[in-house]
VOLUM-529724 format. One line per 2 residues: their letters; for each residue x, y, z of C-alpha. Coordinates in Angstrom, 2 decimals, always signed. Example, Ala and Ser with C-alpha at 12.3 -4.5 7.8 and 13.67 -1.06 7.14 Angstrom:
BEGIN
as = +12.30:-4.50:+7.80 | +13.67:-1.06:+7.14
# end
This chain:
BEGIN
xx = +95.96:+72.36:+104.35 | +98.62:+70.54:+101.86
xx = +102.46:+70.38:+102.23 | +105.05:+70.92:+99.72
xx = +104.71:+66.60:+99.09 | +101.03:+67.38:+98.05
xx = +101.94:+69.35:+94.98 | +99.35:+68.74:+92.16
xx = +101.23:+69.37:+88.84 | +104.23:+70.50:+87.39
xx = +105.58:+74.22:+88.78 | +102.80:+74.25:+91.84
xx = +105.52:+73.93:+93.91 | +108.15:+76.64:+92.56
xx = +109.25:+79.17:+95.25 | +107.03:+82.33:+95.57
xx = +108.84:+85.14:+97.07 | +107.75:+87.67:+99.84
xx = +110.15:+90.87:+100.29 | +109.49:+92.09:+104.21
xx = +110.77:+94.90:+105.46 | +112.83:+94.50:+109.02
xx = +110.37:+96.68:+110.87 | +108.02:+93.57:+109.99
xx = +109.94:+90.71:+112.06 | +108.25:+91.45:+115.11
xx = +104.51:+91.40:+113.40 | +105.74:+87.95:+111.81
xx = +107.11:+86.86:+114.48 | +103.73:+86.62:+116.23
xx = +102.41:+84.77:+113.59 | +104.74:+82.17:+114.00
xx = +107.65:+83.03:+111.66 | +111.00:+83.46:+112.92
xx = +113.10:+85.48:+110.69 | +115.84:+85.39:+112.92
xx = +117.17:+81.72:+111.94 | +117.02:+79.15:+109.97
xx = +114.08:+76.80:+110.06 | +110.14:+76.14:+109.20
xx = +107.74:+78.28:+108.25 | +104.82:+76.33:+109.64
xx = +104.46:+72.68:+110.17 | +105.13:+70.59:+107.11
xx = +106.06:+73.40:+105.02 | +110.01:+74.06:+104.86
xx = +111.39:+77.69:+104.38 | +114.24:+79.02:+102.98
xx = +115.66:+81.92:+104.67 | +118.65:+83.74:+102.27
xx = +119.90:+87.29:+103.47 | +119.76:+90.79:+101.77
xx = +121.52:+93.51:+102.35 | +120.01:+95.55:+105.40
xx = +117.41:+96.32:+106.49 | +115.64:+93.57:+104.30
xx = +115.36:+89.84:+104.72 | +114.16:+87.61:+101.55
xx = +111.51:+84.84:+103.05 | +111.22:+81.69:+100.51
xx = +108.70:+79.08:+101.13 | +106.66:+76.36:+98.72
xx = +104.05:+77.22:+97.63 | +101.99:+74.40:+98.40
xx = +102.17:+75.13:+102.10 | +99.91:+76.20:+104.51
xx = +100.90:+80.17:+103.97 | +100.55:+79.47:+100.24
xx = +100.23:+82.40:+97.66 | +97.32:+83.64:+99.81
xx = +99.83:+84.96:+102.56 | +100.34:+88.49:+101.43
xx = +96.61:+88.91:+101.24 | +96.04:+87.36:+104.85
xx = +98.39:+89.99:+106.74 | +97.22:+92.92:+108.26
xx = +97.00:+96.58:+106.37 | +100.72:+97.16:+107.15
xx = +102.25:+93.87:+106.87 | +100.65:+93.35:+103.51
xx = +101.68:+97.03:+102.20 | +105.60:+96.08:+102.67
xx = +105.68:+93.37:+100.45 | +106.06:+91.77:+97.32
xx = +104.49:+88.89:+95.84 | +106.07:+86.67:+93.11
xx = +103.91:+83.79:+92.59 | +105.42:+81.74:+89.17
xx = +101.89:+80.47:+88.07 | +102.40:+81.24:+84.35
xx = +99.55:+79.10:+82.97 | +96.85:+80.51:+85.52
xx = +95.12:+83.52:+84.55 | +93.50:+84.15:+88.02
xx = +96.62:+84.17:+89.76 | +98.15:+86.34:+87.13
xx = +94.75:+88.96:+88.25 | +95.53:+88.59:+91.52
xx = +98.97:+89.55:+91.56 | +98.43:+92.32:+89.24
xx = +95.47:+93.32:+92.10 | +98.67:+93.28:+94.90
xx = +100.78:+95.55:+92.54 | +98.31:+97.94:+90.95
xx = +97.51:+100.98:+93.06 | +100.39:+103.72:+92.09
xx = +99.33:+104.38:+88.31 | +95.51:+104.21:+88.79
xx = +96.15:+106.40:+91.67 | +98.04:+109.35:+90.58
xx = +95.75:+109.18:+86.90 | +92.80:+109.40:+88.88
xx = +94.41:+112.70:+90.53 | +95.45:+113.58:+87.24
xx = +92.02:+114.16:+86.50 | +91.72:+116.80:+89.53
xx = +89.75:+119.62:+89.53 | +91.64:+121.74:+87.42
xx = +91.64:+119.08:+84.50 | +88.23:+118.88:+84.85
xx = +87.47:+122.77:+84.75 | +90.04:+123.10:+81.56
xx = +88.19:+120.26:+79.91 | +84.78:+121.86:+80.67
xx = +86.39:+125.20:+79.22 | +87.42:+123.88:+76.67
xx = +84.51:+121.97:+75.75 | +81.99:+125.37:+76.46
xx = +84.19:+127.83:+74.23 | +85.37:+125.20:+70.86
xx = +82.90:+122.54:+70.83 | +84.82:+119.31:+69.58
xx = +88.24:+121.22:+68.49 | +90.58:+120.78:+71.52
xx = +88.73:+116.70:+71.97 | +91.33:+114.50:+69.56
xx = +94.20:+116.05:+71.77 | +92.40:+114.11:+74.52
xx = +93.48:+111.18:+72.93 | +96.42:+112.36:+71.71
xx = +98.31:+112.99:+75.40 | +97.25:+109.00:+76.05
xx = +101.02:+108.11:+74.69 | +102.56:+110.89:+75.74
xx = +101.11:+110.63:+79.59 | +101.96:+106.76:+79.40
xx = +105.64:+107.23:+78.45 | +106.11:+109.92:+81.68
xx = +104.65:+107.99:+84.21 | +106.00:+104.48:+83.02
xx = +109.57:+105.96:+83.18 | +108.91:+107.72:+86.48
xx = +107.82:+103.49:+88.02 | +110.47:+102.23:+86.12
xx = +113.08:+104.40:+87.55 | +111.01:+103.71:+91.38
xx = +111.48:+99.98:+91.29 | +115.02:+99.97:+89.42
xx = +116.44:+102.40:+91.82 | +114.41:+101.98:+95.16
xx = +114.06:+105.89:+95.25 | +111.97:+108.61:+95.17
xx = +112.48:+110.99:+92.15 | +113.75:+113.99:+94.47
xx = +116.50:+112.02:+96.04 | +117.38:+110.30:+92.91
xx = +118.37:+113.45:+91.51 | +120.18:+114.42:+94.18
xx = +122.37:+111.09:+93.88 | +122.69:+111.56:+90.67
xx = +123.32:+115.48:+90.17 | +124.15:+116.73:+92.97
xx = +121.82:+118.92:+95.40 | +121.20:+122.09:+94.01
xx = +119.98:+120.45:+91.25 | +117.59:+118.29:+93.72
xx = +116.67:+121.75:+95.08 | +116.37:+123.27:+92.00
xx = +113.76:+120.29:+90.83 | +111.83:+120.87:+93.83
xx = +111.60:+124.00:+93.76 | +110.07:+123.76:+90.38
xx = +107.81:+120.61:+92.03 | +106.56:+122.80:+95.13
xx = +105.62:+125.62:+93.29 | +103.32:+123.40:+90.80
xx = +101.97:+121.45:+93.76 | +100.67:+125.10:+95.84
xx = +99.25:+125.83:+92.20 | +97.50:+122.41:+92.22
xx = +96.65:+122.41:+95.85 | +94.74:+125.64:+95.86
xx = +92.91:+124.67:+92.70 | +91.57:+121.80:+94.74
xx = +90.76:+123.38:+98.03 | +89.23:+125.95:+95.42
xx = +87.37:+123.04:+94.18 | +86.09:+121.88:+96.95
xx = +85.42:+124.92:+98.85 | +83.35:+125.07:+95.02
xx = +81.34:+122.57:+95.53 | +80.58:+123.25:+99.25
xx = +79.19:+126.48:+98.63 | +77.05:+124.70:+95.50
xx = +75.35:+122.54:+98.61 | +74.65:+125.66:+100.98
xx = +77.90:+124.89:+103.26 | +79.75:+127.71:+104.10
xx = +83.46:+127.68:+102.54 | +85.60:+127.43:+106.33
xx = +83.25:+124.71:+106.75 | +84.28:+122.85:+103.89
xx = +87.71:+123.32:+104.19 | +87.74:+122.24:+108.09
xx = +86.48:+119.51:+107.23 | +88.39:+118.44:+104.79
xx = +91.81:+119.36:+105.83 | +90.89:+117.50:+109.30
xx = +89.63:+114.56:+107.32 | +93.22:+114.57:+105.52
xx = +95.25:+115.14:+108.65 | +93.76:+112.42:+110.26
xx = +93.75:+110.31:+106.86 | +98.18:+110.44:+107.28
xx = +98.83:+110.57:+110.77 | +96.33:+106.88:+111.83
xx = +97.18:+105.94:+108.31 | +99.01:+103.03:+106.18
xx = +99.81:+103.78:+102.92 | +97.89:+100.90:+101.34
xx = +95.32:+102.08:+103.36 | +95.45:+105.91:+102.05
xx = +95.99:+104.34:+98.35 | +92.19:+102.34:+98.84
xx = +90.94:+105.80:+100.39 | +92.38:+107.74:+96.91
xx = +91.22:+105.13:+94.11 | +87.31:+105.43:+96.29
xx = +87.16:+108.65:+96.07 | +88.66:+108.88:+92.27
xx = +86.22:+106.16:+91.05 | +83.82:+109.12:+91.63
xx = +85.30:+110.93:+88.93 | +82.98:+108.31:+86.26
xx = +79.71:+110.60:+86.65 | +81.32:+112.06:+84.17
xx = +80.95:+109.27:+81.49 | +77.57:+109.13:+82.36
xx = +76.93:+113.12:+82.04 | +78.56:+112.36:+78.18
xx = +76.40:+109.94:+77.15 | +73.16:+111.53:+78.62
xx = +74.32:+114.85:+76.83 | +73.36:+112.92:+73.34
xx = +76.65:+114.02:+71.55 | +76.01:+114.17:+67.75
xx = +78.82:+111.83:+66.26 | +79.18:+113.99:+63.05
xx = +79.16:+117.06:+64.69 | +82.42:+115.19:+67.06
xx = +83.77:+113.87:+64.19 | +83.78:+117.19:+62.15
xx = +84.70:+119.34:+65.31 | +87.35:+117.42:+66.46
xx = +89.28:+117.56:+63.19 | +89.14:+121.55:+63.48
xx = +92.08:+123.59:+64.87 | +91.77:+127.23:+64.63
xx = +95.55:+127.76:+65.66 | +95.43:+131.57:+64.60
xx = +92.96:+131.88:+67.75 | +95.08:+133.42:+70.62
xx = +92.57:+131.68:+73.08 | +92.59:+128.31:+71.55
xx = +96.20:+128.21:+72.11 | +95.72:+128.89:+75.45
xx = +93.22:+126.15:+76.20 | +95.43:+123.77:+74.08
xx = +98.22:+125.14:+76.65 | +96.33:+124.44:+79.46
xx = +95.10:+121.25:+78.21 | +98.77:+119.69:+77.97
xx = +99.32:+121.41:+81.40 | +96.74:+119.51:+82.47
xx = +97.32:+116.13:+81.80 | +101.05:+116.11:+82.70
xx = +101.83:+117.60:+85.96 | +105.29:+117.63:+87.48
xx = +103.91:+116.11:+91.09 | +102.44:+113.34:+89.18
xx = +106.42:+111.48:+88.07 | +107.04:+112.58:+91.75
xx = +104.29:+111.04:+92.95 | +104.14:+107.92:+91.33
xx = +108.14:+107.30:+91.58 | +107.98:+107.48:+95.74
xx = +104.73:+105.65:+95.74 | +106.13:+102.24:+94.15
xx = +109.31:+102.36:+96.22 | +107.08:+102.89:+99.67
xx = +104.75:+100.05:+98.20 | +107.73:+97.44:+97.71
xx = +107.89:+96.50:+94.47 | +110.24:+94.85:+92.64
xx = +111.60:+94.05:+89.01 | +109.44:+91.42:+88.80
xx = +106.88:+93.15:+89.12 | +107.26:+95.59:+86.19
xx = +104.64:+94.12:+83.55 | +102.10:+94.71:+86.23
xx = +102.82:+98.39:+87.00 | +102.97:+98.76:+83.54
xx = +99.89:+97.72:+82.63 | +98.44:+99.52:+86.15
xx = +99.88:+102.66:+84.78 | +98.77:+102.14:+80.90
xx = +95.13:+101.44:+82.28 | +95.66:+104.79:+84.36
xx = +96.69:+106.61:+81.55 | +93.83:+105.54:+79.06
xx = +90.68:+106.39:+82.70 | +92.10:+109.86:+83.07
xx = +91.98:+111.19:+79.70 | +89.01:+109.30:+78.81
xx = +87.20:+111.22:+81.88 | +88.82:+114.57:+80.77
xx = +87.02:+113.98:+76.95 | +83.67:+112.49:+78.72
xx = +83.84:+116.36:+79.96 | +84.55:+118.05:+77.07
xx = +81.58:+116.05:+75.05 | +79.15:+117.28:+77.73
xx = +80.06:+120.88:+77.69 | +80.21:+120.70:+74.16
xx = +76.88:+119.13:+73.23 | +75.30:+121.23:+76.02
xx = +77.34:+124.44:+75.37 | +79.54:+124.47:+72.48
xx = +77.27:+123.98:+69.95 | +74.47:+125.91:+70.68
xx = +76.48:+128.69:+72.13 | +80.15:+128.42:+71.21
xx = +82.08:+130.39:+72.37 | +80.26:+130.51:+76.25
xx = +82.51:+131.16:+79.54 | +82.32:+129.24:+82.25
xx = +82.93:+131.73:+84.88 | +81.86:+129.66:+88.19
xx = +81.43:+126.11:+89.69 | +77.41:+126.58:+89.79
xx = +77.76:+127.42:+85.84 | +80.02:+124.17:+84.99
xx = +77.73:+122.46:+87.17 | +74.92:+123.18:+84.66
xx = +76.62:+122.92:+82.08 | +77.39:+119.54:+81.99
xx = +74.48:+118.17:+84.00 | +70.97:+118.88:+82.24
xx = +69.66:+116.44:+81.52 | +69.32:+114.96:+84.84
xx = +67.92:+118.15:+86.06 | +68.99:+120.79:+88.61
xx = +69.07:+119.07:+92.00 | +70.33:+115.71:+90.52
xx = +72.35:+117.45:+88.25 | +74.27:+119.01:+90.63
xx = +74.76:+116.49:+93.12 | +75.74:+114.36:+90.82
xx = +78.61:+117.43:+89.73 | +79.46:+118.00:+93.25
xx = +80.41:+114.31:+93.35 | +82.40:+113.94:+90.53
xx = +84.61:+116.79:+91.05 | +85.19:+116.37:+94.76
xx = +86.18:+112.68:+93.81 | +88.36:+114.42:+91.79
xx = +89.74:+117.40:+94.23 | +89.96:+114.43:+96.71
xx = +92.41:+112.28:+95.38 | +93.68:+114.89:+93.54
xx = +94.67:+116.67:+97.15 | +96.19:+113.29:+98.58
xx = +98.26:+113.03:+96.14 | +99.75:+116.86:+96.04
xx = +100.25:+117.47:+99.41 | +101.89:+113.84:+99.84
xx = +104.46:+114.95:+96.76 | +105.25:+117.90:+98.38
xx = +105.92:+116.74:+101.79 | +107.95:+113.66:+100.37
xx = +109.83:+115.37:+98.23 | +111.99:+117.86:+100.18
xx = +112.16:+115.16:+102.76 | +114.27:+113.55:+100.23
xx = +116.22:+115.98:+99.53 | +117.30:+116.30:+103.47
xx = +117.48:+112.52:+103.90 | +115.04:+112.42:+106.38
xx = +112.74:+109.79:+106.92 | +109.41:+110.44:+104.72
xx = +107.27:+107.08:+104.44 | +103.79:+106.26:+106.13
xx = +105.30:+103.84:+107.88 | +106.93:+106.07:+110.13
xx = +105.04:+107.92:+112.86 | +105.79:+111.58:+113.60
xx = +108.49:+111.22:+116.20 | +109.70:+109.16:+113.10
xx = +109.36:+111.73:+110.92 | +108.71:+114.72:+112.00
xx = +110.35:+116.77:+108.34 | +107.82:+114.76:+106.69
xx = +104.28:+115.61:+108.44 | +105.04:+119.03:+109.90
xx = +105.26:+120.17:+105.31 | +102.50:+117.85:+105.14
xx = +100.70:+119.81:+107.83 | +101.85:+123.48:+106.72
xx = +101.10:+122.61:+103.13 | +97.93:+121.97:+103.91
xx = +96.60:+124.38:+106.23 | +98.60:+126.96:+104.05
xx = +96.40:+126.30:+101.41 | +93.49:+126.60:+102.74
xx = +94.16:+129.89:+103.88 | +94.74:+131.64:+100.56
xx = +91.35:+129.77:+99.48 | +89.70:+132.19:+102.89
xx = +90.99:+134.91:+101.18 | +89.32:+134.91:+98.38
xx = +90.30:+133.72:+94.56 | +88.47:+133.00:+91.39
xx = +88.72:+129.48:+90.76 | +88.07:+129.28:+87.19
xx = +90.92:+131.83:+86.09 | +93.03:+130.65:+88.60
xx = +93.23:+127.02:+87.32 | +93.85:+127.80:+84.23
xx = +96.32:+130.25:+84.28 | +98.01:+127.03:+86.62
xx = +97.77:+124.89:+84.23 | +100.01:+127.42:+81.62
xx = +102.06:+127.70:+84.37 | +102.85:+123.90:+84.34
xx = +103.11:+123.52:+80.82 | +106.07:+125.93:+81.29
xx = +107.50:+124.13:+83.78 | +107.32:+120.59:+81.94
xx = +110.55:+120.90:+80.31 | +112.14:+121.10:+83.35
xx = +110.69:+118.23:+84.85 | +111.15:+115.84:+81.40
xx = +114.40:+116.60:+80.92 | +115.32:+115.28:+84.81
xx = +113.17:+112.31:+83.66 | +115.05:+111.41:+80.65
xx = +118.33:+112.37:+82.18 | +117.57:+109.44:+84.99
xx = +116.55:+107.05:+82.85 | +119.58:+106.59:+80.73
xx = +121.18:+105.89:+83.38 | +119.56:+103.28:+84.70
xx = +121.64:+100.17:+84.52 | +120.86:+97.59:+81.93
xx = +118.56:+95.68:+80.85 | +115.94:+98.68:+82.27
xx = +118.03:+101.87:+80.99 | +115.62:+103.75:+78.46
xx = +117.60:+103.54:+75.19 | +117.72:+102.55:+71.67
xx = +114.26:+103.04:+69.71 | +112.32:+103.25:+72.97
xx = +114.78:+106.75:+74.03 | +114.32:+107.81:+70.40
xx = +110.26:+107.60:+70.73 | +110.23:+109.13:+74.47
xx = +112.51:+112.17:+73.00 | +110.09:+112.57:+69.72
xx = +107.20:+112.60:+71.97 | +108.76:+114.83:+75.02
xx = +109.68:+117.44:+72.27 | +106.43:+117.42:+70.73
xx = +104.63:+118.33:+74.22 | +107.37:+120.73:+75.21
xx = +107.72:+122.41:+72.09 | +103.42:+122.56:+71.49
xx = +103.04:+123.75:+75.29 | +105.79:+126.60:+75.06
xx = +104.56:+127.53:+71.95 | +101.03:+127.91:+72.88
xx = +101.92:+129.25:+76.60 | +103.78:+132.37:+74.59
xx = +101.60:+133.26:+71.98 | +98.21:+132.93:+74.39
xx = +100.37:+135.15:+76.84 | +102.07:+137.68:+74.70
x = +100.61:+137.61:+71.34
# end
C-alpha cells in the first residue's frame, strides 16, 4: 500500500474521479468512507469531498492511495454499476483497456440484440432466396447503424435521460406518447419474434413449446426482480457471445469468393421480393427499441462526458459484431442454399437449421443452431421487454431503474411483467414464425422515420460542444435519408406493387 507521497512519476498522482449515487453512502459508509463530511478516505490517503447538485456527491481522492484506480472494480455488483471512473493515465495503454472494460457494456449489448432472431431469420432468407445479392448491404448499414446508436449515447450521457422522457422535456407529452406508441408496438413485434424463436428452437430439441416459454419467461422474471443492472448487462453480452456459431457455420460452408464477389455486386431491383428482403433487411438492423435502449442504459450505468471516446468505440465495435454475424448468415445459406437452389424458402426453424449447418452434420448441426439463435432471442428479449417497460415509465415520471425494487417501482416491473407474459401467450396460440418476422421487420422499416427524425431533432439541441451539427448533421441527414427513403421505397413496392 503507497500514499499520495509515494507517487512514482509525473501525473501518477492526478485526481481520478468516482461519481456515486446517494443511495450508495450507506454501502460506502461501511467500507470506511464517510461521505457525509469532510475528511480521509483511508489512512494516508487525503480526499477531497466537493458537492453536486442532489442526489449525487463527487468523491476525489489520489490516486496513489490505498483505494487507487482499482476501487471501482473492488465494490460489490451494485456499488460498482453506479459509478464512473476517470483515471488520467494518458501514456498507459492498460489502464486506457481497463477503463474502456468499466464503460463498455451498452453498445455491445443492444448490437448483440440487434442481431435477434428475426435478423437472423431475414439474413438466412435472404441468403436461401438471392445468394450473395442482398450481402454488400450488410456492410453497407455498418455507418448507418453506428451514426443511430452513437447519437442515441451521446444524447444519454449529455442529457442524463432516457430517450422517452427526453422527448417529453423537449416536445411536450403527446409527442412522448406518440414516440412510444410507435416504440411499444415495434417492441410486441420484436418480442413475439423471439419467444417465437425460442419456442423454435425448443420444439427443434423435443421440448414442448409451454415448456420453453415457462422457462424462459421465469428465468427473465427472476433475471430483473434479484437483479443489478451490471449484473443483467454480463447475463446479455453471455448469452449474445453465442450468436458467433455463426462465423463458424460461414467458414465451414466453403463460400466461393468469386461467386461472393460476383453475387454481391447484383441487385435485381425490378424483383418485387428482393425489395422486400432489402426492406426487411434495413428493418432489421435498425430497430426503434435499440436508440431507446441504449439511451436509458448509459444514463442507469453512470456515465459521464468523459467517458464518451469509450462508448464510442463500445458502440462502433457493436456496430461492426452485429452486422458481421448477420452476413456470416447470409454466406451460409447462400453457399448451402442459394447457389445450388436459389430461389429456396425457408419456411421453418428445423429448415434454417439445416440450412446453415451441414457440414457439421444433423445432431451437431443443430445444436450448434439452437445455440446461436437462442443467444440471439436471449439478449435480444432482455433488451425489448426492458425498452418497453422503461420507456412509458418515463413518460409518467415514475421511477424505472434496476436499482429500485418493486415497492420502488412498481410502473416499471408490473409492464415488464405483462409484456412478458403477454407475449408468450400469443406465441400458445399459434403463429408462423418465419412470415411473421419478416413482415415485422417491414413494419419497422416504416416506422424508422419516425424514430430518426426524434433522434435528429434531440441532438441539435444538445448544448455545445456535443450538439450534432456542422458536417457531422450534414452526414447523419445524408445517411438517415438514404435508409428512410430505400426502406419506404422498398416497404411500398414489395407491399403494393
Amino acid at each position: 500500500m503507497r500514499g499520495p507521497s509515494e507517487c512514482e512519476g509525473p501525473g501518477d498522482c492526478e485526481p481520478a474521479v468516482l461519481l456515486i449515487t446517494q443511495p450508495l453512502t450507506r454501502s460506502l459508509a461501511a467500507l470506511g468512507i464517510d461521505l457525509s463530511k469532510r475528511g480521509e478516505v483511508s489512512a494516508g490517503a487525503p480526499a477531497r469531498l466537493t458537492p453536486t447538485s442532489p442526489p449525487r456527491t463527487m468523491l476525489a481522492f489520489q490516486k496513489g492511495s490505498a483505494l487507487g484506480p482499482r476501487f471501482r472494480l473492488a465494490l460489490p455488483v451494485r456499488i460498482a454499476r453506479e459509478m464512473s471512473v476517470e483515471v488520467r493515465d494518458k501514456g498507459s495503454t492498460w489502464r486506457a483497456w481497463r477503463r474502456f472494460a468499466a464503460v463498455a457494456g451498452p453498445g455491445i449489448v443492444v448490437m448483440l440484440a440487434d442481431s435477434d432472431a428475426a435478423s437472423v431469420i431475414t439474413a438466412a432468407q435472404s441468403g436461401a432466396r438471392f445468394g450473395y445479392r442482398l450481402l454488400l448491404l450488410q456492410f453497407a448499414l455498418i455507418p448507418i447503424l453506428y451514426v443511430s446508436q452513437e447519437l442515441a449515447m451521446r444524447l444519454g450521457i449529455v442529457s442524463r435521460k432516457g430517450h422517452a422522457q427526453l422527448i417529453r422535456d423537449e416536445f411536450g407529452v403527446a409527442w412522448a406518447w406518440f414516440a412510444v406508441g410507435a416504440l411499444m408496438l415495434a417492441c410486441v413485434g420484436s418480442l413475439l419474434t423471439e419467444l417465437s424463436g425460442l419456442a423454435g428452437v425448443g420444439a427443434l430439441l423435443g421440448v414442448p413449446v409451454p415448456v420453453t416459454l415457462g422457462i424462459v419467461v421465469g428465468a427473465l422474471l427472476l433475471m430483473a426482480y434479484l437483479g443489478s443492472y451490471l449484473t443483467i448487462e454480463w447475463i446479455a453480452i453471455g448469452a449474445g457471445t453465442f450468436e458467433l456459431v455463426f462465423l463458424v457455420a460461414a467458414y465451414e460452408s466453403r463460400p466461393q469468393l468469386s461467386a461472393i464477389r460476383d453475387g454481391m455486386l447484383e441487385f435485381p431491383l425490378a424483383d418485387r421480393e428482393y425489395l422486400y428482403l432489402f426492406a426487411a433487411n434495413i428493418g432489421a438492423v435498425i430497430m426503434p427499441w435499440m436508440i431507446f435502449y441504449q439511451q436509458s442504459a448509459v444514463v442507469e450505468k453512470g456515465l459521464t462526458v468523459d467517458d464518451l471516446p469509450a462508448a464510442r468505440l463500445d458502440t462502433a465495435i457493436g456496430a461492426f459484431l452485429t452486422q458481421l454475424v448477420m452476413a456470416a448468415i447470409l454466406i451460409a445459406t447462400a453457399a448451402t442454399l442459394g447457389t445450388a437452389k436459389e430461389g429456396t424458402s425457408l419456411d421453418t426453424v428445423e429448415t434454417i437449421a439445416q440450412a446453415i449447418t451441414p457440414y457439421f452434420g444433423k445432431e451437431v448441426g443443430v445444436a450448434m443452431f439452437a445455440v446461436g439463435i437462442s443467444g440471439a432471442a436471449l439478449v435480444a428479449t432482455i433488451v425489448v421487454t426492458l425498452t418497453a417497460a422503461r420507456a412509458p415509465s418515463e413518460v409518467l415520471g415514475v421511477k424505472h431503474a434496476l436499482e429500485h425494487g418493486l415497492r420502488e417501482a412498481p410502473w416499471f416491473y408490473a409492464i415488464y411483467t405483462l409484456t412478458l407474459l403477454g407475449g408468450a401467450g400469443l406465441i400458445l396460440s399459434g403463429i408462423n414464425l418465419v412470415t411473421l418476422t419478416v413482415g415485422i421487420q417491414v413494419m419497422n422499416a416504416f416506422l424508422l422515420p419516425i424514430v430518426l427524425a426524434f433522434l435528429y431533432l434531440l441532438a441539435r439541441r444538445l448544448p455545445r460542444p456535443h450538439r450534432l451539427e456542422g458536417g457531422h448533421a450534414v452526414l447523419v441527414v445524408i445517411l438517415d435519408l438514404s435508409a428512410i427513403a430505400c426502406s419506404l421505397y422498398a416497404g411500398l413496392v414489395s407491399l403494393f406493387g
